[in-house]
C-alpha positions in Angstrom: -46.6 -34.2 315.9 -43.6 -35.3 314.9 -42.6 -39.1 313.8 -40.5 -40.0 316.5 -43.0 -37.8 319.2 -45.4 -40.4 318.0 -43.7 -43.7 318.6 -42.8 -42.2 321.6 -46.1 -41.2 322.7 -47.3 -45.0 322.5 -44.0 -46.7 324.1 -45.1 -44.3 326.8 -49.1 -45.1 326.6 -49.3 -48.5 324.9 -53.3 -48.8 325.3 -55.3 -47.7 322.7 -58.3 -48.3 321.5 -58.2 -49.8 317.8 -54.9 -50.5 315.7 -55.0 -50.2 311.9 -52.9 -52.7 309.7 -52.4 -51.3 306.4 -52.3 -47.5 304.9 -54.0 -48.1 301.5 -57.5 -46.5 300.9 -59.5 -49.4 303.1 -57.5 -48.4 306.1 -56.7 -44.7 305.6 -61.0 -44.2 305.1 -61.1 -46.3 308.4 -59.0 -44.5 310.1 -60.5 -41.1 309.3 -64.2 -42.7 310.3 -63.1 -43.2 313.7 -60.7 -40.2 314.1 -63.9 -38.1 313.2 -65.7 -40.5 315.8 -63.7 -39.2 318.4 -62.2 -42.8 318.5 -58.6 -43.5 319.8 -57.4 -45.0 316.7 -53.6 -45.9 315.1 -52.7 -46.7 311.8 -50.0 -48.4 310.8 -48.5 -48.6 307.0 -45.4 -50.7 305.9 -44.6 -48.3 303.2 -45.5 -44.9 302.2 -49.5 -44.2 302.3 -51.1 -45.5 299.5 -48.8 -46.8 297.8 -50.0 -50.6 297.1 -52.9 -51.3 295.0 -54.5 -47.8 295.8 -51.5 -46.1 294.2 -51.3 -49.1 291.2 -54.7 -49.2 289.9 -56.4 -48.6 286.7 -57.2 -44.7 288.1 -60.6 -45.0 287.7 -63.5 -44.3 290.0 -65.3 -47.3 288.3 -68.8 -47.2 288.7 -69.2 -50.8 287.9 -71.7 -51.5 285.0 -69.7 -54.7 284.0 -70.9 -56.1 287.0 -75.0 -55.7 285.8 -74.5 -58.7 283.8 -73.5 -60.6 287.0 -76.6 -59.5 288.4 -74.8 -57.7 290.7 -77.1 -54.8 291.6 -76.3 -54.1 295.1 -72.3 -53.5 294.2 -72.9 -51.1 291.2 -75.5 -48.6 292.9 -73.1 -48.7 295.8 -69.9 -48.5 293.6 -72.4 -45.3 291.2 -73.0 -43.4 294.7 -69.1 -43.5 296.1 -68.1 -42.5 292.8 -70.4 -39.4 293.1 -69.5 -38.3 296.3 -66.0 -38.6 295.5 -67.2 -36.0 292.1 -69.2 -34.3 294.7 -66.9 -33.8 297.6 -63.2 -34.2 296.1 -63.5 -31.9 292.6 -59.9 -31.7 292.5 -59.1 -34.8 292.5 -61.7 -36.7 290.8 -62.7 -36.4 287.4 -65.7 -37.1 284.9 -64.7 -39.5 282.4 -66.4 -39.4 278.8 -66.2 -43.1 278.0 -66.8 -44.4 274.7 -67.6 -48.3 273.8 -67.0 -49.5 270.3 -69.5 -52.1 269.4 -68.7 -54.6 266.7 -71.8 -56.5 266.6 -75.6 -55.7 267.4 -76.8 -59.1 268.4 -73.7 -60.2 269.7 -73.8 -61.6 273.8 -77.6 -62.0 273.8 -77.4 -65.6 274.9 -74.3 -65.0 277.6 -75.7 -62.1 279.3 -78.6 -64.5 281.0 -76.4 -67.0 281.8 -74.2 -64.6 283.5 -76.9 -63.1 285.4 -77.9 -66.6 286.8 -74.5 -67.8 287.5 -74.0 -70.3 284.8 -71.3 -68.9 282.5 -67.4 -67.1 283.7 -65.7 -67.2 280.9 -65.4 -63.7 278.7 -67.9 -63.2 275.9 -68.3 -59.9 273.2 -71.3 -57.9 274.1 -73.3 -56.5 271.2 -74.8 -53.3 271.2 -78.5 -54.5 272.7 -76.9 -55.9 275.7 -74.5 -52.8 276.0 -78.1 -50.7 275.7 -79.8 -52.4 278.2 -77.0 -52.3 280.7 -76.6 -48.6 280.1 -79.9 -47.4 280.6 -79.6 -49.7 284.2 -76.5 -48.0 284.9 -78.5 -44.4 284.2 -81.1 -45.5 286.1 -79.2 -45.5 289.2 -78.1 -42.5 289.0 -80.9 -40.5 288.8 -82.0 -39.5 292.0 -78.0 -38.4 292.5 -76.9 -37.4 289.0 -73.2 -36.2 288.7 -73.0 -37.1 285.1 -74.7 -37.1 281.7 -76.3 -39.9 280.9 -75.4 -42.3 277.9 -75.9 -41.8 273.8 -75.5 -44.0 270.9 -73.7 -42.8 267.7 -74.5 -45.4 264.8 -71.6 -46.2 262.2 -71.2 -43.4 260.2 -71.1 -40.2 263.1 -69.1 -42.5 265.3 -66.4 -42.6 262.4 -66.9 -38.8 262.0 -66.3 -38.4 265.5 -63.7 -40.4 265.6 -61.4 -41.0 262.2 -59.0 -43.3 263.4 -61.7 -45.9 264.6 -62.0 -49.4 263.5 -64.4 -48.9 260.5 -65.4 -52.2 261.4 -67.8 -51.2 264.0 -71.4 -50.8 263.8 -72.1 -47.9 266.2 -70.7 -46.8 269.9 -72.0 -46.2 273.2 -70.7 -43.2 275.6 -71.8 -43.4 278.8 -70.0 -41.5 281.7 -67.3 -42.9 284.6 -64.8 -41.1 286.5 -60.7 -41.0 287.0 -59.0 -40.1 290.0 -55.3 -38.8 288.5 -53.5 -38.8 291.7 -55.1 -41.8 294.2 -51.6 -41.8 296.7 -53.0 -37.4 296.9 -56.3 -38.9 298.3 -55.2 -41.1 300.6 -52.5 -38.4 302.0 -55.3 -35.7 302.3 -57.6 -37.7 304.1 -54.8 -38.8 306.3 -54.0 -35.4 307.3 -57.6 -34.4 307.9 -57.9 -37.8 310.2 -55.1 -36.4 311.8 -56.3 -32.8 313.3 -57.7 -34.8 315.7 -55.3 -35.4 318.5 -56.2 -39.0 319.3 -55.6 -40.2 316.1 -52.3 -41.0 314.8 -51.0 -42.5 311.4 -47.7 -44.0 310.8 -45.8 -45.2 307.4 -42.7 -47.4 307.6 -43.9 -49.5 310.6 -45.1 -52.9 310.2 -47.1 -55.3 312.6 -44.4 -57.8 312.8 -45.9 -60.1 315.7 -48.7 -60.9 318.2 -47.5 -61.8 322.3 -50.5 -62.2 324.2 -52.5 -59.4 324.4 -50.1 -56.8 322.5 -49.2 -56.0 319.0 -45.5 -55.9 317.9 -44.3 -53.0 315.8 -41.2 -52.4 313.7 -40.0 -49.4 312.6 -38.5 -50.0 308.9 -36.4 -47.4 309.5 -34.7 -48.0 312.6 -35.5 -51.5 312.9 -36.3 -50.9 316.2 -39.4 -52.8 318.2 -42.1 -51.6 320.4 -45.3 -52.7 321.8 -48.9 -51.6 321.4 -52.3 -52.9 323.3 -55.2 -52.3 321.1 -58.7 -53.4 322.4 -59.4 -53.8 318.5 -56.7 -54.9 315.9 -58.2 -54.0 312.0 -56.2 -55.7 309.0 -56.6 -53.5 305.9 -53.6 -54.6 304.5 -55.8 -55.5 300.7 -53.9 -58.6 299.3 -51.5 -58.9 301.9 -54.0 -59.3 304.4 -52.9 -63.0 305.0 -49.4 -62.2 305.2 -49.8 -59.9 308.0 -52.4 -62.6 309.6 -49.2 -64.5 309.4 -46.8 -62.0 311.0 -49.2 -61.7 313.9 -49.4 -66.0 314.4 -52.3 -66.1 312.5 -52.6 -68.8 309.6 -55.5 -67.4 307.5 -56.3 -68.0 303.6 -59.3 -65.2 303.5 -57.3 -63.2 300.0 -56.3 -64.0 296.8 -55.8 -61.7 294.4 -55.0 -60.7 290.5 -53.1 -59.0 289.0 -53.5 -56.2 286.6 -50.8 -54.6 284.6 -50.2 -51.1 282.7 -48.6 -49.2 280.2 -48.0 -45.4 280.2 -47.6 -44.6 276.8 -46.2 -41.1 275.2 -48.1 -41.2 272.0 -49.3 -37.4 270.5 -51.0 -39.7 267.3 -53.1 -42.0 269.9 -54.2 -39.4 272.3 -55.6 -37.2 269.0 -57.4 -40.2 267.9 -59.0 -40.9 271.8 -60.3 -37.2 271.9 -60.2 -37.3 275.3 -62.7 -40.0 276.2 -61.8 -43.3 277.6 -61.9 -46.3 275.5 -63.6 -48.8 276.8 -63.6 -52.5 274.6 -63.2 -56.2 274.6 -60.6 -58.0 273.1 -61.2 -60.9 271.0 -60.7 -63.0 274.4 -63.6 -61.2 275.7 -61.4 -59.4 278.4 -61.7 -56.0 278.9 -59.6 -53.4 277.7 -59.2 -49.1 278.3 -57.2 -46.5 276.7 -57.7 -43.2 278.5 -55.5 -40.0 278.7 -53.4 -39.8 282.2 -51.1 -37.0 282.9 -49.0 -34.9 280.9 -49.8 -35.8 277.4 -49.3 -39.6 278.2 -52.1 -41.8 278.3 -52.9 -45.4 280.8 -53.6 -49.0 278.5 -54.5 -52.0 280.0 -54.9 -53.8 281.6 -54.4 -57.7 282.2 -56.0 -60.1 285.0 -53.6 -62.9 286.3 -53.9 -64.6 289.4 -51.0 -64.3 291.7 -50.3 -65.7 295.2 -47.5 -63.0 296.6 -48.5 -59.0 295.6 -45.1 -58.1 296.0 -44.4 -60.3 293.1 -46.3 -58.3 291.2 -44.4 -56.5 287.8 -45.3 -56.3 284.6 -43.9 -59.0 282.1 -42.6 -59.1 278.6 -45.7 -61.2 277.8 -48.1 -58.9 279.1 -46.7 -55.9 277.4 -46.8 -58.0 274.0 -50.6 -58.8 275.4 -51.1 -55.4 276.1 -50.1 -53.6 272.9 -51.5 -56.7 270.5 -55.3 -55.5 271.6 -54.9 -52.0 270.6 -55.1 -52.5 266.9 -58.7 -54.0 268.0 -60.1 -50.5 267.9 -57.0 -48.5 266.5 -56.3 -50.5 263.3 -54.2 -47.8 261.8 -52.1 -46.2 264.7 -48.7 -48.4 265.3 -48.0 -48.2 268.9 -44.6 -50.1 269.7 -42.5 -50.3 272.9 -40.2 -47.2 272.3 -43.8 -45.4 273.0 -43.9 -46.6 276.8 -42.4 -44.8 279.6 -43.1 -46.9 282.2 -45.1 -49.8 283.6 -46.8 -50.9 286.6 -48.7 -53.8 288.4 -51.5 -53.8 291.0 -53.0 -56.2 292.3 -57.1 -56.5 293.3 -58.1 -58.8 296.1 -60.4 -61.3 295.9 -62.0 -63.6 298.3 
């Protein structure tokens, strides 16, 4: 069906069963779950599908072992099993990620890790390589019953440097352990989308926003044509990520449920520092404790990052001549001897991740 057959089909039917706010991942998964459900469902997206903080993230189907330390169990088996049946059921778009840790200390994070794990510590600390073993055999563990990937191995100084001649000879050993990368996120959300779509009740739509709320029906603009029309949902669903209080707002809400941070990029075209990353991911802390990755992205260019900055307005969200100069200062952490400068970046971009 056709744009314009669709908007017409609900100025002529305005009744539906559940409206969707927001076509990012959140609300284009939604939407397919009901659509399959046989449920009469619309979604509605500002801007193209997937093209806010699905389309600006890291790229990585993260299977959360940072979050061990936090004692947050329940979030990394559930983050490990959608990461597997994205490897499982989406082979062309996700990908097994060899990532490799540099550890700089053996000792190092002994004390932090418990106080992390019971709540008592935020700020960033290094992680030597006993805490990074510990958390990797955890992160195996839960895996096992569903195993996608291979688990993790140690290299100790000297084969680490073998493997790897442009390392930091600094380090004591590394760590590889296995994640995943999804290439092309916006393809996702447009595939499933489509597939939501084949069944007739269900309906998506980009360039229309939720611009108001009069009684019992929804406003909708077309950005377009800026024209208005009406729709009666029995449910209204706001998967609109870190503009979920903004379009609270447009509706006559007042809500304060998101924050958010964000998390800026480089795409770098660097033939020296994709040899030396041999097609793993880096994975490493900066001296500030914050995390860092290196990883190869498409054509020969490869993703840095990324930075964490709190930030009230997502459209706000570019990447600044501070972060950059953040950005490429950590690389020398790992890459001593590889001179990465600004005439190596072909572009930038900023997502922002929502937080309660």
């Amino acid at each position: 069906m056709k744009r314009k057959d669709v908007i017409d089909s609900i100025k002529t039917a305005p009744d539906r069963s559940v409206l969707i706010i927001g076509g990012g991942i959140n609300g284009i998964g939604t939407f397919r779950d009901l659509a399959l459900q046989g449920v009469d469902v619309i979604l509605v997206e500002q801007n193209d599908f997937g093209s806010g903080a699905s389309a600006a993230s890291s790229h990585m189907l993260h299977g959360g072992i940072r979050y061990l330390e936090n004692g947050e169990f329940r979030l990394v088996r559930e983050a490990l099993r959608e990461r597997n049946l994205l490897l499982q059921n989406a082979p062309h778009y996700a990908k097994p990620l060899p990532t490799t840790i540099p550890i700089f200390s053996r000792f190092s994070g002994l004390l932090n890790a418990p106080l992390k794990f019971l709540g008592l510590l935020n700020k960033p600390a290094e992680r030597g390589g006993l805490v990074i073993g510990v958390g990797l055999r955890l992160y195996d563990a839960y895996t096992r019953n569903h195993r996608m990937t291979p688990t993790h191995e140690f290299l100790n100084r000297a084969d680490s440097l073998k493997a790897y001649p442009d390392l930091n000879p600094q380090i004591v050993s590394t760590a590889t352990y296995y994640d995943a990368w999804m290439p092309y996120p916006e393809r996702i959300c447009l595939e499933l989308v489509l597939e939501a779509e084949q069944a007739e009740q269900a309906r998506a739509l980009n360039y229309v926003s939720a611009v108001d709320a009069q009684d019992e029906e929804v406003v909708l603009r077309d950005e377009l044509s800026g024209e208005t029309f009406h729709i009666r949902p029995k449910i209204v669903i706001n998967a609109a990520g870190p503009w979920i209080d903004f379009a609270n707002r447009g509706l006559g809400q007042e809500t304060n449920f998101i924050g958010g941070t964000k998390g800026s990029h480089l795409i770098l075209h660097h033939p020296e520092l994709i040899e030396a990353t041999q097609g793993h991911e880096f994975f490493f802390e900066n001296h500030d404790g914050r995390i860092v990755l290196i990883f190869p992205f498409i054509q020969d260019r490869l993703i840095v990052g990324t930075t964490d900055i709190r930030i009230d307005d997502p459209d706000e969200a570019v990447t600044t001549e501070e972060e950059i100069d953040y950005i490429l200062g950590m690389l020398p952490r790992v890459f001593p001897n590889i001179t990465v400068e600004r005439s190596h970046i072909v572009f930038t971009f900023s997502g922002v991740r929502p937080l309660p």
